[in-house]
C-alpha positions in Angstrom: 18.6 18.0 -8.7 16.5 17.1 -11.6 19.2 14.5 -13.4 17.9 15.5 -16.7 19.8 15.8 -20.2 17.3 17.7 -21.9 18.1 21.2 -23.4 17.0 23.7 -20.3 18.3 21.8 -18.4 21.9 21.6 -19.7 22.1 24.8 -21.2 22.7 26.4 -17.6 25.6 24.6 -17.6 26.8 26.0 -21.0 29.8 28.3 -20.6 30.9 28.2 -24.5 30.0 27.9 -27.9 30.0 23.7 -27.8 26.2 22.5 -26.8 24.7 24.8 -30.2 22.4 23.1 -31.7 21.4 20.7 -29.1 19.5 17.9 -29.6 17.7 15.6 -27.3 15.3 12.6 -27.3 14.2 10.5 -24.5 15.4 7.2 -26.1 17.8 6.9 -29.2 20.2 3.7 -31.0 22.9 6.0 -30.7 24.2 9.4 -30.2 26.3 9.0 -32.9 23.1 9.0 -35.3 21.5 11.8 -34.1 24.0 14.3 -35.2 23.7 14.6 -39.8 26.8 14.8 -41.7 26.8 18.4 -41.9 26.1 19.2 -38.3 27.6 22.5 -37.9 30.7 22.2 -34.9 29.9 21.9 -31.3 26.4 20.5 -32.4 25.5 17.9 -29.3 23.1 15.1 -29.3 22.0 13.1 -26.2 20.0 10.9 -24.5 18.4 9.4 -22.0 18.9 5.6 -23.0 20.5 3.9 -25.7 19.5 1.0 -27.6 22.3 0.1 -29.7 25.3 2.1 -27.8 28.5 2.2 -29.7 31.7 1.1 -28.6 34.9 0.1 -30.2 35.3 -3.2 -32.4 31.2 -3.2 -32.9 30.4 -3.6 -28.7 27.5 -2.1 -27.3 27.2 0.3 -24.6 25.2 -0.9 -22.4 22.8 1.3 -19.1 19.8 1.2 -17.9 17.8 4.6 -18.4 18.9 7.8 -16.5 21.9 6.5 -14.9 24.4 7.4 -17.6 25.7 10.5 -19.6 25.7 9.7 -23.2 26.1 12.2 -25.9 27.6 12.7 -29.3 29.5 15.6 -30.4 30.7 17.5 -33.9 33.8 18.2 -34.2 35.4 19.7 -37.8 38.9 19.1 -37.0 41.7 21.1 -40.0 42.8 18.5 -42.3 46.6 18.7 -41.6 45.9 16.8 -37.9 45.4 13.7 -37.3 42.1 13.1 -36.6 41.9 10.2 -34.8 44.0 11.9 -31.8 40.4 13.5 -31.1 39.7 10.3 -29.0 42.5 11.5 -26.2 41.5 14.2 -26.6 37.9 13.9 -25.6 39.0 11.1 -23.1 41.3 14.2 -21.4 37.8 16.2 -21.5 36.1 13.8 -19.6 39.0 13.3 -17.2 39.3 17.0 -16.3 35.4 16.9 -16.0 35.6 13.9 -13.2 38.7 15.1 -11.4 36.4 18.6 -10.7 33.0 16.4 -9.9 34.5 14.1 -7.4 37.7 15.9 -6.8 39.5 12.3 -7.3 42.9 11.8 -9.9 41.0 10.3 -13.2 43.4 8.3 -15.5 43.5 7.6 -19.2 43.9 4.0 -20.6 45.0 4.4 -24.0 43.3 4.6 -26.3 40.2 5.7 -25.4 39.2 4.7 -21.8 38.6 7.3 -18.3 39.7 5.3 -15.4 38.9 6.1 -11.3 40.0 3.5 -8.6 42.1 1.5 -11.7 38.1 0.9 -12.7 36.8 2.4 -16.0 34.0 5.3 -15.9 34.0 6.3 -19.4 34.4 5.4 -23.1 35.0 7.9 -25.8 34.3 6.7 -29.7 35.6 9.2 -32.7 34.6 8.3 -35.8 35.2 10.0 -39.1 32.7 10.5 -42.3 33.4 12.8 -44.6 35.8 15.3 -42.9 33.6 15.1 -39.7 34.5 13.7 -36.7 31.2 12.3 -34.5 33.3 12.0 -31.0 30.8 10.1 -28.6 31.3 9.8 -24.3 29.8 7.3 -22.5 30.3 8.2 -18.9 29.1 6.2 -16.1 27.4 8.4 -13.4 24.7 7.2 -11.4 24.7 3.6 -11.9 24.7 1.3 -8.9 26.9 -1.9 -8.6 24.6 -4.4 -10.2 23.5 -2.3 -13.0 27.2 -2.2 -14.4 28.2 -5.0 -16.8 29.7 -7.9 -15.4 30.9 -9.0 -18.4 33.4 -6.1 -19.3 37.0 -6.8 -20.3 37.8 -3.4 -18.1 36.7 -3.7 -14.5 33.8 -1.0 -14.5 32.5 1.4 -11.9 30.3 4.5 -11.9 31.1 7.8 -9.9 28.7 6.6 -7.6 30.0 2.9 -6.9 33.0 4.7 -5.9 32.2 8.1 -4.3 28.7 7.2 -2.6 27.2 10.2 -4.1 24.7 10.8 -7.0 25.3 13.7 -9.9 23.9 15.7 -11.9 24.4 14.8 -15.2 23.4 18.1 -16.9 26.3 19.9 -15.0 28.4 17.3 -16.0 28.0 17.6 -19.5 28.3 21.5 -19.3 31.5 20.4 -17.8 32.9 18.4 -20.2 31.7 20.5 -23.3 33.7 23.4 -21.3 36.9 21.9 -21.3 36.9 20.1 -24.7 36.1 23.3 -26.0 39.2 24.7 -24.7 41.1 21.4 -25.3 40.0 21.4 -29.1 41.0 24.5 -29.8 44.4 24.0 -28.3 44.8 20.7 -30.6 43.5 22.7 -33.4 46.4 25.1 -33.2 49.0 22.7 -31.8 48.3 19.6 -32.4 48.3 16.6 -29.5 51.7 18.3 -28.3 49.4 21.4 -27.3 47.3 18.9 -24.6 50.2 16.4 -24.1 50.8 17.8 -20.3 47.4 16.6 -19.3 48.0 13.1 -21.0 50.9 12.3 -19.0 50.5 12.3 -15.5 47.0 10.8 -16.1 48.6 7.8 -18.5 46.9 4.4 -16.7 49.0 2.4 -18.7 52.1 3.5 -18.4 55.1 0.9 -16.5 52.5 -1.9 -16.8 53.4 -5.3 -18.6 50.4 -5.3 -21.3 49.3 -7.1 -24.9 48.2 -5.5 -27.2 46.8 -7.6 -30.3 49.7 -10.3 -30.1 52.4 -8.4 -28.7 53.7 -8.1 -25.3 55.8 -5.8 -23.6 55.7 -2.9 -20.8 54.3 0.0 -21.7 56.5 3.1 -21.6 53.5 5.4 -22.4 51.6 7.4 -24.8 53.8 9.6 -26.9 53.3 12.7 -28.4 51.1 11.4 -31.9 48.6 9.6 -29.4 50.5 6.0 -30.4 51.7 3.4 -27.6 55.3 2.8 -26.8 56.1 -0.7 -26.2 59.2 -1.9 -24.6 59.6 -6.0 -25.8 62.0 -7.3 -23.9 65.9 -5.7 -23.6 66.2 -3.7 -26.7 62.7 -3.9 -29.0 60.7 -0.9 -29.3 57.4 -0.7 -31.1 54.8 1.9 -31.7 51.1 0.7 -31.5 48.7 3.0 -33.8 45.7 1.3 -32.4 44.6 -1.9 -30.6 43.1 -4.0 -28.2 45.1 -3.7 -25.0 44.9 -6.3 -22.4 46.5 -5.7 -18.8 48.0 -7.1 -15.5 46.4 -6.1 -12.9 
């Protein structure tokens, strides 16, 4: 297994048109600012390392050098979806993706998180510029227990904290380009109604007691525009668009 990212070695792992152009470099800031502005769709960038890794609210994602898979994909969604639904649907991508590498359930913590063991694996960032959406994955793969962050709001793990095993990260990013591929498409044509069936069995949050920037309630679940149903006491109902969710555990 030769755990490498770059072009040859990924592009046996190709089965569509997503992973054309590829670009690679050793070290990087970001994925997210490899791809230009016009990068046709299914362009890829990735990398080794990154500097400055993007998360959401301005965090950094942080791993030490060929341990993680980090890449950044274009995506040219229609205008009549909602683009920011793109996140779910590249957080379903890399669900499908870890279910078939370790053959555990994955789980998806709104909005944008991959869960294993109730510990998070994976972070997926969309953003938007100019009718492009830059969808980046973070996933952890081959980090060991004391190179994860022990600082994380999310208890984090990488598939091999909890399965014991090491992967190949360029199969896994065949993997994932694969099924968002497929998944895309399907949004493309149907919107997140078209994908909600792998969204719900997977949804971490739902039934848990949660906050999410000032309010509390249980969370009924992700509905079918990608927002956050949650129950505040007996008879309030609110719809959360986006936020920073805290959890019981």
């Amino acid at each position: 297994m030769s755990d490498s990212l770059a072009f040859e070695a990924v592009d046996r792992h190709r089965k569509g048109r997503f992973g054309r152009p590829y670009t690679y470099v050793d070290e990087c800031e970001s994925t997210q600012l490899l791809l230009a502005d016009d990068a046709p769709e299914g362009a890829v960038a990735a990398t080794n390392h990154q500097t400055a890794g993007r998360a959401r609210y301005g965090r950094v994602w942080e791993a030490p050098a060929g341990t993680a898979l980090l890449c950044s994909v274009a995506l040219h969604p229609p205008s009549e979806r909602h683009a920011p639904e793109l996140t779910l649907v590249g957080a379903i991508a890399a669900a499908e993706a870890v279910e078939g590498a370790t053959g555990l359930s994955a789980q998806i913590k709104w909005p944008n998180d991959v869960m294993l063991n109730r510990r998070k694996v994976c972070g997926v960032l969309g953003e938007l510029r100019d009718g492009v959406v830059t969808l980046g994955i973070g996933l952890n793969v081959n980090q060991t227990r004391s190179q994860l962050p022990a600082d994380a709001t999310t208890p984090p793990a990488s598939l091999r904290t909890i399965t014991g095993q090491t992967f190949d990260r360029a199969a896994l990013l065949g993997s994932i380009l694969f099924r968002l591929e497929r998944l895309y498409d399907e949004w493309r044509h149907g919107g997140l109604d078209a994908v909600y069936v792998e969204i719900g069995p997977r949804d971490f949050l739902r039934g848990r007691h949660v906050t999410v920037d000032g309010k509390s309630g249980i969370a009924a679940g992700i509905n079918c525009d990608g927002r956050l149903e949650l129950n505040i006491g007996q008879s309030e109902r609110v719809f959360v668009e986006a936020g920073e969710v805290a959890y019981e555990r």
